[in-house]
TORBA-963438 format. One line per field, with one value per residue (C-alpha): residue in one letter; x, y, z. Coordinates in nm, 2 decimals, always signed. Layout:
code <- [a,...]
u <- [X,...]
v <- [Y,...]
w <- [Z,...]
end
This chain:
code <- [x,x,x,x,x,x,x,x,x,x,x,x,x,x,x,x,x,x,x,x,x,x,x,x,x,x,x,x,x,x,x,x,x,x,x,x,x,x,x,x,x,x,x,x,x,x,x,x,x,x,x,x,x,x,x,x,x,x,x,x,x,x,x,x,x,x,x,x,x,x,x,x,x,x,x,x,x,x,x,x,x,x,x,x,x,x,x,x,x,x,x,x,x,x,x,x,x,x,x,x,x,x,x,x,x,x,x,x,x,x,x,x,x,x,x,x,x,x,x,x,x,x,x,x,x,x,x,x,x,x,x,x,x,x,x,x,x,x,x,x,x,x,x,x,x,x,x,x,x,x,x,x,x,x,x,x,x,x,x,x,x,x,x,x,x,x,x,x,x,x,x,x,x,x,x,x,x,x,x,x,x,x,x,x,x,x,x,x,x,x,x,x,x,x,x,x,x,x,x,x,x,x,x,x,x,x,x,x,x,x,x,x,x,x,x,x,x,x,x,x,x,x,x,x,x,x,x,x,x,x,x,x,x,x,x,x,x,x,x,x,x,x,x,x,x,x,x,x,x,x,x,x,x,x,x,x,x,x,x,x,x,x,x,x,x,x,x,x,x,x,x,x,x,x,x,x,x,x,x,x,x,x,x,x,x,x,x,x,x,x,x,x,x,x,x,x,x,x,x,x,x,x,x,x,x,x,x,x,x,x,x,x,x,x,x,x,x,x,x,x,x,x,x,x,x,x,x,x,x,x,x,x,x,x,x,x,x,x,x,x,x,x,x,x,x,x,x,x,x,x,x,x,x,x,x,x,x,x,x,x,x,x,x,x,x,x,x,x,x,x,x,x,x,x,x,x,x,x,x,x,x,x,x,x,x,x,x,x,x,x,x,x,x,x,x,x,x,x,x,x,x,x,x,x,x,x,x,x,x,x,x,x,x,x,x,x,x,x,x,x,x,x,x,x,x,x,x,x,x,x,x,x,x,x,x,x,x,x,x,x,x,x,x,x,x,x,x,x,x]
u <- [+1.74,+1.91,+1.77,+1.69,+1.49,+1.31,+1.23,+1.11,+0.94,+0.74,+0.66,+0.50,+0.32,+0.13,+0.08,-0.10,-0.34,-0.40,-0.54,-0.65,-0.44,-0.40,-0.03,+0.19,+0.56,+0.83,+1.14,+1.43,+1.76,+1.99,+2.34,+2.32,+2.20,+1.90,+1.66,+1.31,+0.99,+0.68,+0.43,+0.07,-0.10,-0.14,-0.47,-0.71,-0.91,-0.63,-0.44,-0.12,+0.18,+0.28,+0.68,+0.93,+0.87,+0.51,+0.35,+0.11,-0.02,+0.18,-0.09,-0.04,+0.41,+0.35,+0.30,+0.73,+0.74,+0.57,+0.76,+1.07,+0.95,+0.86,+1.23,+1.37,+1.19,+1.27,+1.67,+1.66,+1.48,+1.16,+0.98,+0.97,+0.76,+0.71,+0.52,+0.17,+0.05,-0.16,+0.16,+0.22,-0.16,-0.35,-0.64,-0.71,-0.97,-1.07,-1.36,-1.21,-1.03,-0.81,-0.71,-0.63,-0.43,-0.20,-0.18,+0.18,+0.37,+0.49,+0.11,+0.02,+0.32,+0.29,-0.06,-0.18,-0.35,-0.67,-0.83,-1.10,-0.85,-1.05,-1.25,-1.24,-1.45,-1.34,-1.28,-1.17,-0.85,-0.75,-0.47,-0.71,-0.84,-0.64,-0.75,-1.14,-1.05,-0.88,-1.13,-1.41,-1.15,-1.33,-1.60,-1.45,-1.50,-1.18,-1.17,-0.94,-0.68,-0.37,-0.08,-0.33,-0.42,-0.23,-0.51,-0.42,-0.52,-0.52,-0.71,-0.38,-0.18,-0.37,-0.31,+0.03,+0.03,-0.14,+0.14,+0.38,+0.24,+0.24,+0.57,+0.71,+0.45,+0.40,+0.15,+0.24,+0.31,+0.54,+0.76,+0.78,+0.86,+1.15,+1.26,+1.24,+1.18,+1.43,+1.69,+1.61,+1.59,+1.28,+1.19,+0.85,+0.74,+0.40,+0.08,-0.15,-0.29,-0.25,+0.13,+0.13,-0.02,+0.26,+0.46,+0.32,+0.13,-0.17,-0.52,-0.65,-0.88,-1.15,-1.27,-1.66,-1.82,-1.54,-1.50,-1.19,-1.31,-1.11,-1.13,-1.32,-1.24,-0.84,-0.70,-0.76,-0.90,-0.61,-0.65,-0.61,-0.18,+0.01,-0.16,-0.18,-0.11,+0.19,+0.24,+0.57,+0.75,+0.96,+1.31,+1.22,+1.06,+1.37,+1.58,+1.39,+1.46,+1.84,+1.85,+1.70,+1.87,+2.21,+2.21,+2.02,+2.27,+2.23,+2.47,+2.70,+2.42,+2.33,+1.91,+1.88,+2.10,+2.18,+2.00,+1.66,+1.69,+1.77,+1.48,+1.22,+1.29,+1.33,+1.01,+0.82,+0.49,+0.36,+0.17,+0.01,-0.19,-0.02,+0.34,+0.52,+0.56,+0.58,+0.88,+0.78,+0.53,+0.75,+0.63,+0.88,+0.90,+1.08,+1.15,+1.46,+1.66,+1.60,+1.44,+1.21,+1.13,+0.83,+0.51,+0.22,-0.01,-0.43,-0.63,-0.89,-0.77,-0.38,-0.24,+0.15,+0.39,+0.76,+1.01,+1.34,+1.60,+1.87,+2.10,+2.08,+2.12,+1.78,+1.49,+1.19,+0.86,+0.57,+0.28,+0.01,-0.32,-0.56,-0.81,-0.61,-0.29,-0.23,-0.29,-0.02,+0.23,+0.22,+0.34,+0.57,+0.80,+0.76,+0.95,+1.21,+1.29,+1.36,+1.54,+1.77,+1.84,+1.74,+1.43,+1.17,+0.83,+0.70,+0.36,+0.33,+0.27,-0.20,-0.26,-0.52,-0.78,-1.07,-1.43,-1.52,-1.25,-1.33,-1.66,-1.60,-1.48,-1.76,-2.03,-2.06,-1.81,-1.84,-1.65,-1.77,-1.50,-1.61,-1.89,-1.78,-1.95,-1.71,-1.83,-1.65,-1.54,-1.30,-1.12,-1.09,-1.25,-1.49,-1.54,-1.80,-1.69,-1.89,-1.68,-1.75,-1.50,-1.52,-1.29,-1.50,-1.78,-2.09,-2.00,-2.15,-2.09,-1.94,-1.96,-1.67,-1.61,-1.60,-1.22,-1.14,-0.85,-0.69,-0.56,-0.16,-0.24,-0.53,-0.57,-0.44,-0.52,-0.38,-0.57,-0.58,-0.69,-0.71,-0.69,-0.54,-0.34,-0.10,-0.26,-0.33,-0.64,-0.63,-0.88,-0.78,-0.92,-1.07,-0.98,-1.21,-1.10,-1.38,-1.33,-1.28,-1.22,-1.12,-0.85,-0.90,-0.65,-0.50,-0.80,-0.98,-1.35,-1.58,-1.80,-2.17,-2.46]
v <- [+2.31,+2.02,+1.80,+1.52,+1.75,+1.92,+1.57,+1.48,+1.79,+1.70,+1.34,+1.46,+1.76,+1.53,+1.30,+1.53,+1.66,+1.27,+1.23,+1.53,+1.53,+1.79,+1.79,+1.58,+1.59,+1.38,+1.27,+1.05,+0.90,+0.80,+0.73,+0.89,+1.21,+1.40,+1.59,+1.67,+1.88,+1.99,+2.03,+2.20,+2.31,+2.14,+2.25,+2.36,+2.62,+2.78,+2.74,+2.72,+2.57,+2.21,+2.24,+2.01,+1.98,+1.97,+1.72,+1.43,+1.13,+0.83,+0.61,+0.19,+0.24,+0.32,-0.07,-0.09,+0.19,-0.05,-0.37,-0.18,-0.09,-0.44,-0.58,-0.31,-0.52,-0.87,-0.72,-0.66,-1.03,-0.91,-1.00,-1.35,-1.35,-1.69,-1.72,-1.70,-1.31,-1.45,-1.55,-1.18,-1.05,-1.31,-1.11,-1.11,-1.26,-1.34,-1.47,-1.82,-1.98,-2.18,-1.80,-1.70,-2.00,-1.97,-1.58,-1.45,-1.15,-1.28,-1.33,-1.01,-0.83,-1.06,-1.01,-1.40,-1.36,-1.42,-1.22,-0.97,-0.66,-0.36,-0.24,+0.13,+0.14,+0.50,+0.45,+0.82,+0.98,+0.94,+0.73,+0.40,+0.45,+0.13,-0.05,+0.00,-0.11,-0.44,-0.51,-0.56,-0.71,-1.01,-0.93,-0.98,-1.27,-1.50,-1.51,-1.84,-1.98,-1.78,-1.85,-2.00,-1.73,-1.38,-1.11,-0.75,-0.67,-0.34,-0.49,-0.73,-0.41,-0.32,-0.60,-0.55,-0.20,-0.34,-0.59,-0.32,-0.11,-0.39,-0.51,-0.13,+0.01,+0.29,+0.46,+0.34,+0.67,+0.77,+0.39,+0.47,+0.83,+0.67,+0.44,+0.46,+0.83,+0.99,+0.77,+0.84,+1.21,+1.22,+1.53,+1.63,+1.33,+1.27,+1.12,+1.42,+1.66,+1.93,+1.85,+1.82,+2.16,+2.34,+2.32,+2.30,+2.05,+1.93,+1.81,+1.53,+1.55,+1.33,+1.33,+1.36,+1.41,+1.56,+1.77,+1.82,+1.86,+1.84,+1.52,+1.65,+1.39,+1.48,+1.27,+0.83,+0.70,+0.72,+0.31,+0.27,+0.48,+0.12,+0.06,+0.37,+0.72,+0.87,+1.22,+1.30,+1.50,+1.33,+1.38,+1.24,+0.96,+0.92,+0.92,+0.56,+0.43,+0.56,+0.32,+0.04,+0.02,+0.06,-0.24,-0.04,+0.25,+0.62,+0.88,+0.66,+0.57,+0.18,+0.21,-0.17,-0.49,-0.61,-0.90,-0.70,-0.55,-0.84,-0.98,-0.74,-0.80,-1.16,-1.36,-1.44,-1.58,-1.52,-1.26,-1.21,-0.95,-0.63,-0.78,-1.07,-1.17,-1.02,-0.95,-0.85,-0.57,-0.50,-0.55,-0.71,-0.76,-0.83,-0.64,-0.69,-0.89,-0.65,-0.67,-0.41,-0.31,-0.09,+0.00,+0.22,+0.37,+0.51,+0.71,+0.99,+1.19,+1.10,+0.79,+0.75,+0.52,+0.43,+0.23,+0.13,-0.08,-0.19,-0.33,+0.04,+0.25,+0.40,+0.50,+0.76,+0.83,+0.98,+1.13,+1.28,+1.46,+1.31,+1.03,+0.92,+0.93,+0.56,+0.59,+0.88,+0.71,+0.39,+0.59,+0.86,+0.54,+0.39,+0.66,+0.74,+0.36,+0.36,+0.69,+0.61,+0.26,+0.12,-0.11,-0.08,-0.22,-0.51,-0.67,-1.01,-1.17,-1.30,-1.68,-1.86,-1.98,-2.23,-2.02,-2.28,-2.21,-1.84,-1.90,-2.10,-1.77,-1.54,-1.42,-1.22,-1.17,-0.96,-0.84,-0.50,-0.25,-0.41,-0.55,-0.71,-0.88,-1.09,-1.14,-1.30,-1.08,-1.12,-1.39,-1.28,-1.10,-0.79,-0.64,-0.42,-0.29,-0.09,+0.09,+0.18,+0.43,+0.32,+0.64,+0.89,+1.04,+0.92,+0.56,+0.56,+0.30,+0.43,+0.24,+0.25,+0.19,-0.11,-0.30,-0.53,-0.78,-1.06,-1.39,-1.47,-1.82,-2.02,-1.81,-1.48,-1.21,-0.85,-0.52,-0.34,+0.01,+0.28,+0.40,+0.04,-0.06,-0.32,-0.38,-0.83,-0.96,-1.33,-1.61,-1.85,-2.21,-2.45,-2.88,-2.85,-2.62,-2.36,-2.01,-2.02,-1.65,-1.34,-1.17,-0.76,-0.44,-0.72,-0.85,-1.15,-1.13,-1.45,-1.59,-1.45,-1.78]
w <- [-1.50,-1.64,-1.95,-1.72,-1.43,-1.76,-1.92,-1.54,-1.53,-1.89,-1.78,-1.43,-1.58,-1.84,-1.63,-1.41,-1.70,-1.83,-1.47,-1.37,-1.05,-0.88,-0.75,-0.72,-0.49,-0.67,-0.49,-0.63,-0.44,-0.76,-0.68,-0.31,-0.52,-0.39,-0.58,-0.47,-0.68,-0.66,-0.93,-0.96,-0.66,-0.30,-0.28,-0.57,-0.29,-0.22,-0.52,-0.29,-0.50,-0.43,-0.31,-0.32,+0.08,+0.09,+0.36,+0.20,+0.32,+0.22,+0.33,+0.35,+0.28,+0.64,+0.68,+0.59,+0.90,+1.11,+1.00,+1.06,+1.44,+1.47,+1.37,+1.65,+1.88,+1.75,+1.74,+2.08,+2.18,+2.28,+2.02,+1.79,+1.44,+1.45,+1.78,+1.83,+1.92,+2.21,+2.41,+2.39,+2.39,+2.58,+2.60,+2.21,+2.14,+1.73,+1.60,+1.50,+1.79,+1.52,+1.38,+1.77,+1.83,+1.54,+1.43,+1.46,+1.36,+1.04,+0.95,+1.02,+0.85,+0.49,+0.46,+0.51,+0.81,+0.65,+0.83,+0.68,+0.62,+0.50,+0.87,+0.92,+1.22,+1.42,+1.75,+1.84,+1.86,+2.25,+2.31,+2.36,+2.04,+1.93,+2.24,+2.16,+1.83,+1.93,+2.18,+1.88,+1.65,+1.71,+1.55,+1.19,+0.97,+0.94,+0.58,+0.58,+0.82,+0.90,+0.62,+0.36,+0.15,+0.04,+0.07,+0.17,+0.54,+0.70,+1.03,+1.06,+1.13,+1.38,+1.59,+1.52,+1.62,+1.94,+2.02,+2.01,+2.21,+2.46,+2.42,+2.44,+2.74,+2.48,+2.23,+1.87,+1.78,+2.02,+1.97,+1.61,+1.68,+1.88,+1.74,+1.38,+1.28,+1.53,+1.44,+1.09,+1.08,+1.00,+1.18,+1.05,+0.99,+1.18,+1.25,+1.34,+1.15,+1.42,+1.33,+0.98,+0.96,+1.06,+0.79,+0.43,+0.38,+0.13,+0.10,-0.08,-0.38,-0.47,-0.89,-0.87,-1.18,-1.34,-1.06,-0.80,-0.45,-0.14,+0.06,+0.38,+0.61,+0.63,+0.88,+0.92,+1.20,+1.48,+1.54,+1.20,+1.17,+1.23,+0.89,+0.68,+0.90,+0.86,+0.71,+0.53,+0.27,-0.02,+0.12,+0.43,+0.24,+0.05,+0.40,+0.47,+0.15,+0.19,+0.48,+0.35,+0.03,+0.24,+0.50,+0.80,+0.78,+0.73,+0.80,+0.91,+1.15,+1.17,+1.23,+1.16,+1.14,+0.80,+0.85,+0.97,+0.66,+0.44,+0.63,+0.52,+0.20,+0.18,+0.03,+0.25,+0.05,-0.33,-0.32,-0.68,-0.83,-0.69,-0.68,-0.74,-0.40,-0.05,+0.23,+0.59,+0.46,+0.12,-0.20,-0.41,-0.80,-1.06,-1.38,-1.66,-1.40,-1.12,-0.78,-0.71,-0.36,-0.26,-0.14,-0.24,-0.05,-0.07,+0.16,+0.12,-0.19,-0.18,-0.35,-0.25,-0.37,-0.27,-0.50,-0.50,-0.68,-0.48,-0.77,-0.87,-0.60,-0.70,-0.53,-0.63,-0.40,-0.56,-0.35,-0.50,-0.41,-0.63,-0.65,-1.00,-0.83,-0.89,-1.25,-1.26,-1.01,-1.21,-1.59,-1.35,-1.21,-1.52,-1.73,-1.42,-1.42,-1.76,-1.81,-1.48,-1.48,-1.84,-1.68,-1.90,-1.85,-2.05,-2.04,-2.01,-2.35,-2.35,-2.28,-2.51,-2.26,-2.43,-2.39,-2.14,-1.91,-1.93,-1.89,-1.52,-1.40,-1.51,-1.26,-0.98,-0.68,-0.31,-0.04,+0.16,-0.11,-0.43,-0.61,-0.92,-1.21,-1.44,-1.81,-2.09,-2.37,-2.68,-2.55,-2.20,-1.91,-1.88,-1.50,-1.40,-1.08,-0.84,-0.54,-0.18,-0.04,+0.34,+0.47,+0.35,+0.59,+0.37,+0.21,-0.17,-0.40,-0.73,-1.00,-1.21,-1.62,-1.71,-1.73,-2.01,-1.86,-2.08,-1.96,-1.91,-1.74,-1.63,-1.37,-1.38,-1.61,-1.71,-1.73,-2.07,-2.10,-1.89,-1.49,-1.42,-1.76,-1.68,-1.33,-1.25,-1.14,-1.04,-0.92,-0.63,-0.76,-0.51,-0.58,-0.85,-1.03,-0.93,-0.83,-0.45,-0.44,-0.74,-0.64,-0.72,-0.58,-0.34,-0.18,-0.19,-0.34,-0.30,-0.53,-0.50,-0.57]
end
């Protein structure tokens, strides 16, 4: 084992114990070399050993997957972002006729939409399970008009799931079979379980009480894959990035124009709190003069992220089995962007912000995920944060402990301390200068009277 796989090796394992994650899969693309591990176990019933080519879910970077599918589609003239999705879809129908008029792909695929993003109705797993759910897609709340706001939506991917399937006379899953994972070797890639099981593959963890227990609903909802469902290893994961960070090629393969590609990761819109701005479904930062391209993901018990740096010919995925993945992730690509490439991370330096500026932001904010109550504290923020987890069987709230968060701006503030260190929080101010809407983990949380 060389010093740098050992020093890996170190990082991951304490990272693991600081979280109490189970396993995590690690893979990294540096320089067109390959390496891919496993640490600790993929399940802790079994105790079975998390390998290098263990199956996880990688959650929400499946969004990239479907932007991808999208720009085969647009390549090929079928398909335009910029025009409304009811020339294509006639039949949707949204609660806010403005919203319907004006939606398009773009909308959907940057997260601006502003539509309410986080609905996990079921609607089965037969091959109209995406139809039922874009039949009662109307039934959500237009948050604010299409391209006025950046707040994350998972429902938005549906829709766009939907519009392929129309565009292509095919289930989602069988057009991104086609034409993305086939011509990008992905061969065990999947989005069904009775797949997944077939080759190694893990279960998710939830942290109760100090406790690890599996995550007993395995799979997401089957209308909900354009957004979140795909099952992969590392190395396949790594494959994707391979062709992303190489102009739309891969094994001498072209998978995607150069100018899809440079597409995707153009900015498209700020995007604030979770990134710096947002491509067509890539997150994009920046970080000691380099552009950093990825996407994480979350579903029941496995948090996933992707990352690349172009400049570098770098690029690690992380999928873990844990409820703390994200806390892990987050100090994992931290250390491996650092000890590859010589970025290191830097927090942003506090802003002094008078008490009665603080003290505008303070009280209580709402959306169906979060309940959050803002205080002011030492010169900044406290937020007492209760959870609901809406993909697990039985919906309990959870509250969390509580986050202190310091100001950089007027506006946008920096987690200190624990699970989230580092992470933004931001408020959206209306003509006033009143909190219109607190921006927390990407989504848009309104004030409560």
């Amino acid at each position: 084992m060389s010093d740098r796989a050992k020093a890996l090796k170190q990082a991951v394992e304490q990272q693991m114990r600081d979280w109490q994650v189970p396993g995590i899969a690690v893979g990294i693309l540096d320089g067109g070399e390959i390496q891919s591990h496993g640490f600790g176990v993929a399940s802790v019933e079994t105790g079975f050993p998390m390998r290098p080519d263990t199956m996880l879910q990688i959650g929400s970077i499946s969004k990239v997957f479907t932007a991808h599918l999208a720009m085969t589609l647009v390549e090929e003239g079928r398909l335009e972002l910029d025009t409304p999705v009811i020339e294509y879809m006639p039949d949707l129908q949204l609660g806010d006729k403005a919203a319907r008029q004006a939606l398009t792909m773009r909308h959907l695929l940057t997260h601006t939409s502003g539509l309410f993003g986080d609905w996990f109705e079921d609607y089965g797993v037969g091959d109209d399970s995406l139809r039922k759910a874009i039949a009662n897609i109307h039934t959500l709340r237009q948050i604010a008009p299409p391209g006025d706001v950046w707040s994350y939506c998972n429902s938005g991917f549906y829709i766009a799931g939907a519009l392929i399937e129309r565009l292509t006379d095919q289930m989602f899953e069988t057009a991104m079979c086609e034409r993305v994972l086939q011509p990008l070797g992905m061969t065990k890639a999947t989005f069904f379980a009775h797949e997944a099981i077939t080759y190694p593959t893990a279960v998710g963890h939830n942290l109760e009480d100090g406790e690890q227990n599996v995550a007993r609903r395995y799979p997401l909802m089957r209308n909900a894959n354009a957004a979140g469902g795909i099952i992969a290893d590392v190395g396949e994961m790594l494959r994707f990035a391979s062709a992303h960070m190489n102009r739309g090629e891969i094994d001498g393969q072209r998978v995607l124009r150069p100018e899809s590609v440079a597409e995707m990761q153009r900015e498209q819109t700020r995007a604030a709190v979770i990134s710096d701005y947002y491509g067509l479904a890539w997150a994009l930062r920046d970080r000691d003069d380099h552009r950093l391209v990825g996407h994480g993901g979350s579903t029941n018990g496995f948090r996933a992220h992707l990352v690349m740096v172009p400049s570098r010919q770098f690029a690690i995925v992380i999928l873990t089995n844990g409820s703390q993945g994200v806390a892990a992730y987050r100090r994992i690509e931290d250390w491996a962007l650092e000890e590859y490439c010589g970025i290191k991370k830097r927090k942003p330096e506090r802003f002094d912000l008078p008490a009665d500026l603080l003290e505008r932001l303070a009280g209580s904010y709402e959306q169906p995920l979060h309940q959050i109550t803002i205080s002011v504290q030492d010169g900044g923020l406290r937020l007492d944060v209760v959870d609901r987890n809406a993909l697990v069987d039985q919906v309990k709230a959870v509250p969390q402990e509580p986050k202190y968060a310091y100001p950089i701006s007027e506006r946008d503030f920096i987690i200190d301390g624990g699970p989230d260190d580092g992470g933004h929080v931001d408020f959206v101010l209306d003509e006033s200068g009143a909190p219109k809407y607190f921006r927390y983990h990407g989504r848009v949380s309104e004030p409560v009277n």
